[in-house]
C-alpha positions as CSV (number, residue, x, y, z in Angstrom):
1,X,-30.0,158.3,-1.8
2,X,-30.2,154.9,-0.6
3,X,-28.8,153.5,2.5
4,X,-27.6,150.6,3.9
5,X,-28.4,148.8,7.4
6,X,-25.5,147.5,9.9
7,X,-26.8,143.9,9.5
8,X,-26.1,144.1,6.4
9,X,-22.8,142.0,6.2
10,X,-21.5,143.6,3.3
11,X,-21.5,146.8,4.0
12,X,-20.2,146.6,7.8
13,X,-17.6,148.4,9.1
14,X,-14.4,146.5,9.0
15,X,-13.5,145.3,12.5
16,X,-9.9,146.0,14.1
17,X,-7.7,143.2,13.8
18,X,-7.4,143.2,17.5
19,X,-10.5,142.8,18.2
20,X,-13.1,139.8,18.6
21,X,-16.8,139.4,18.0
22,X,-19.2,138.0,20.7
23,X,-18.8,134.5,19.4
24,X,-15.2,134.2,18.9
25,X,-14.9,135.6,22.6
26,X,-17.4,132.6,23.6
27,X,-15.1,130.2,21.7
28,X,-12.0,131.2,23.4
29,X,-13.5,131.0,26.8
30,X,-14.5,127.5,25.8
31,X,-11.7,126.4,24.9
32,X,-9.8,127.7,28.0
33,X,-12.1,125.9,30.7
34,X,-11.8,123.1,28.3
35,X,-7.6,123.3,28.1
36,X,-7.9,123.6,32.0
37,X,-9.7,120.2,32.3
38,X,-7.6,118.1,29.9
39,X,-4.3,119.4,31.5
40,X,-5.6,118.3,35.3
41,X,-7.0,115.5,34.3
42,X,-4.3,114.4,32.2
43,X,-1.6,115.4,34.5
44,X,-3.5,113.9,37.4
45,X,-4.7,110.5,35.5
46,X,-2.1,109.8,33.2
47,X,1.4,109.7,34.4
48,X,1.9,113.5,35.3
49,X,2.3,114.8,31.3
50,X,0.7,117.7,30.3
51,X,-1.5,117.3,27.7
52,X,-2.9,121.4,26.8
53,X,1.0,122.5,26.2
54,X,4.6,120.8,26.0
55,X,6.2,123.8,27.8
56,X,6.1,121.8,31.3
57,X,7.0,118.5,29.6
58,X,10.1,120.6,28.1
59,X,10.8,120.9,31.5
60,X,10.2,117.3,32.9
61,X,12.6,115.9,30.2
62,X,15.4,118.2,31.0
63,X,14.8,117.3,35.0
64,X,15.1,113.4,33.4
65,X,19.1,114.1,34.2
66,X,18.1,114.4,37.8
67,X,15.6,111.9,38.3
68,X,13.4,109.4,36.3
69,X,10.8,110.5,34.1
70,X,7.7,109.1,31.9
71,X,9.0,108.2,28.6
72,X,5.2,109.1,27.5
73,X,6.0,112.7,28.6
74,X,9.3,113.3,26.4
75,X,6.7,111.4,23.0
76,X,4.1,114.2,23.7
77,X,6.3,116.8,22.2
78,X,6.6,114.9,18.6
79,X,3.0,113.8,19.3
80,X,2.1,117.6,19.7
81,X,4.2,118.4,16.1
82,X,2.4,115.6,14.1
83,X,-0.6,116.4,15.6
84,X,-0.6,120.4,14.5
85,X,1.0,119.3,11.3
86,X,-2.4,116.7,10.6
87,X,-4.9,119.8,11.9
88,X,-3.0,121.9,9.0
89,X,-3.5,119.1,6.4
90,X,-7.0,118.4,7.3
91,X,-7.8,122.2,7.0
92,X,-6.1,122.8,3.8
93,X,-7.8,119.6,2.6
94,X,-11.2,120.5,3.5
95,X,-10.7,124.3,2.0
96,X,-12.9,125.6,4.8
97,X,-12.4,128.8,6.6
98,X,-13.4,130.7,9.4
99,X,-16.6,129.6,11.1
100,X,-16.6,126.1,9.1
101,X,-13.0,125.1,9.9
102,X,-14.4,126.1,13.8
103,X,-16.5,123.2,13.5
104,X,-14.9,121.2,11.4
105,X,-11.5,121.4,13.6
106,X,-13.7,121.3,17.1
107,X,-15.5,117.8,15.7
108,X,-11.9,116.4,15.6
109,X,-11.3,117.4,19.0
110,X,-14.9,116.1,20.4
111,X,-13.9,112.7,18.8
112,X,-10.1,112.6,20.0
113,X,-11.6,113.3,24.0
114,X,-14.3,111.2,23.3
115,X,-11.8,108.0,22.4
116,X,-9.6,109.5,25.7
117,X,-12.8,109.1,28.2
118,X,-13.6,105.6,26.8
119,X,-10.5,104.1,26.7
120,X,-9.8,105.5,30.4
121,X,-12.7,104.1,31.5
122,X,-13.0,100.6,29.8
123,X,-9.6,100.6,31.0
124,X,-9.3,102.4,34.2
125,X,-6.6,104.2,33.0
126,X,-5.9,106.3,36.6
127,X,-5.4,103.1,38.6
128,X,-2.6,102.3,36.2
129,X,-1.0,106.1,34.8
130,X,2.5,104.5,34.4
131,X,1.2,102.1,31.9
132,X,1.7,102.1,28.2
133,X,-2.3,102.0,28.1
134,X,-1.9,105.0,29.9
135,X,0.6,106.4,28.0
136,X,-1.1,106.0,25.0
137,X,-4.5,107.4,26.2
138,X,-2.3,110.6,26.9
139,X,-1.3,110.7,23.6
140,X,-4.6,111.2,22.3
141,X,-5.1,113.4,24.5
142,X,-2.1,115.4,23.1
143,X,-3.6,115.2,20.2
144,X,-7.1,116.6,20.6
145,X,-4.9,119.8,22.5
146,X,-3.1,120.5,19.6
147,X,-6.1,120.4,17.7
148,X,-7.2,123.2,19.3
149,X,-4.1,125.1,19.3
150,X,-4.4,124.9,15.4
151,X,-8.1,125.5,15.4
152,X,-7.6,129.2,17.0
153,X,-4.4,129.9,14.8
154,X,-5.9,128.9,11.8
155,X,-10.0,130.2,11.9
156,X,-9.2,132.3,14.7
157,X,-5.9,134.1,14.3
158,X,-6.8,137.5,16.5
159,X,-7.7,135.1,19.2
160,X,-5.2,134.8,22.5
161,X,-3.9,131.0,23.6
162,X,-6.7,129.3,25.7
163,X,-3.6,127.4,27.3
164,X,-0.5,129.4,27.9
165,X,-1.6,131.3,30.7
166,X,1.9,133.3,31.0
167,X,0.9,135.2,28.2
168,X,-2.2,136.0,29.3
169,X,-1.5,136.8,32.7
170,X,1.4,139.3,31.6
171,X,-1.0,140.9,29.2
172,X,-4.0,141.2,31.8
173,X,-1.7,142.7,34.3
174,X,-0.1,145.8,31.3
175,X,-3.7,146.1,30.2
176,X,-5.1,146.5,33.9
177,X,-2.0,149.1,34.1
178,X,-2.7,150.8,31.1
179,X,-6.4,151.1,32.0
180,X,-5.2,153.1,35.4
181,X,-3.0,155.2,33.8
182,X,-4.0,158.5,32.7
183,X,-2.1,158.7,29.8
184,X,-2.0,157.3,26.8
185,X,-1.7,153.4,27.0
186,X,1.8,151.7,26.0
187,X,0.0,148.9,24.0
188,X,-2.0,148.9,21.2
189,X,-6.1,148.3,21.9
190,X,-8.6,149.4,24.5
191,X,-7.2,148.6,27.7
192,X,-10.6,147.8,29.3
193,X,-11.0,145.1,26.5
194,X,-7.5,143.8,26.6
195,X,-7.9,143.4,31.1
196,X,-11.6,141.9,30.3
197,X,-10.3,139.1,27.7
198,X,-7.4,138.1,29.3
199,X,-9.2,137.6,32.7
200,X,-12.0,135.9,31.0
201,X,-9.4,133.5,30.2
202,X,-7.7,133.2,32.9
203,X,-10.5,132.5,34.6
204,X,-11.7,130.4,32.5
205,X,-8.8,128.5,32.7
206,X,-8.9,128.3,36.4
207,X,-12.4,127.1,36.6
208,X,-11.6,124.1,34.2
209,X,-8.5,122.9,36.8
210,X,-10.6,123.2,39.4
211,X,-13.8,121.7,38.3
212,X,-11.3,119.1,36.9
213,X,-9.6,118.6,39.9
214,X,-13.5,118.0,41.8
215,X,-13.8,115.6,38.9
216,X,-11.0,113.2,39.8
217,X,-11.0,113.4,43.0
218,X,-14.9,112.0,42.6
219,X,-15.3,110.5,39.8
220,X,-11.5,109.0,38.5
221,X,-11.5,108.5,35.1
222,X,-15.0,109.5,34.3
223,X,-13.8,113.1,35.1
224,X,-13.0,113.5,30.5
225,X,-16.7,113.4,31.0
226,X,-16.8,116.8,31.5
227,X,-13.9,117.7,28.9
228,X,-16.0,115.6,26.3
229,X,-18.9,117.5,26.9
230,X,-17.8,120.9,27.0
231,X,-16.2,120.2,23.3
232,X,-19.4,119.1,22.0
233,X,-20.7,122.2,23.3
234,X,-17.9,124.2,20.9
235,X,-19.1,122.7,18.0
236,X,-22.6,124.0,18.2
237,X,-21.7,126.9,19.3
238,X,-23.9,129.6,17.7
């Protein structure tokens, strides 16, 4: 009777949906350091918007009744639609899935924070945040976010939000829970891998805000250096 090897790929066993492989995993923590650096430096350099999610510029618009706000940060939340509704065309267009939509879908976002760190520096962006330059740079910047928010929904639909830490701080705290409970855990998955992937995020996350934060405070607008890098870096990941 012949038998078959684990590498090869058709015959492997099926992985749980909840689950991700060793790559995906280094994807997603990635993405969050990089989601932590574009919202700093965004918020920081550009007019206080956030750029990585339009959760905190929901709340800025509704605090407009109160007090003034950037006009640039109410535009970020149609910018933000448009922007996941091109990432959907440009995937369904390209027919790629998977591995090859990563890469297609993480060049767009390389090229989007590439065009944000030149324009912010030819123009010095930071010196100015109020500015419609500025306001457009952030734009962009909303852009190549929501690029990434498609990118994991579409080729990487298992995979938590590298952005909305709420979630993942809620789930790292029941999985850490469930993992000290002797009983059987409330949620589904291994609670060990559930309290390692969220605080890989997390901390991911973290690190990019502060590193981002170092960046500024050094370097101005030459801080979407490291933004621009780090998403080069995602699509050659192997």
């Amino acid at each position: 009777m012949s038998s078959t090897t684990s590498s090869d790929p058709e015959h492997r066993e099926p992985r749980a949906a909840h689950l991700l492989s060793g790559w995906e995993i280094r994807l997603v923590t990635l993405l969050s350091v990089i989601a932590g650096m574009v919202d700093l430096i965004g918020f920081m350099t550009l007019g206080n918007i956030f750029t990585a999610h339009i959760t905190g510029n929901l709340v800025l618009i509704s605090a407009a009744f109160l007090r003034e706000v950037n006009p640039a940060q109410a535009l970020a939340i149609p910018v933000f639609f448009i922007a996941v509704a091109a990432t959907w065309l440009i995937a369904r267009v390209s027919g790629r899935h998977g591995r090859t939509l990563v890469r297609l879908l993480s060049s767009v976002q390389f090229l989007l924070l590439a065009c944000v760190f030149m324009a912010s520096v030819a123009t010095g962006a930071s010196a100015r945040p109020q500015s419609v330059i500025a306001g457009i740079i952030a734009m962009i910047a909303v852009c190549a976010m929501a690029t990434q928010h498609a990118l994991l929904r579409l080729a990487v639909p298992n995979a938590p939000s590298t952005a909305v830490m709420t979630g993942n701080v809620t789930n790292a705290i029941l999985a850490l829970l469930d993992a000290l409970s002797s009983g059987k855990p409330l949620r589904e998955a291994t609670a060990e891998r559930r309290v390692l992937r969220s605080l890989i995020l997390l901390v991911g996350f973290l690190g990019g805000c502060v590193s981002a934060a170092i960046a500024v405070y050094a370097w101005a607008d030459w801080a979407w250096l490291l933004p621009v890098a780090l998403a080069a870096a995602a699509v050659v990941l192997r």
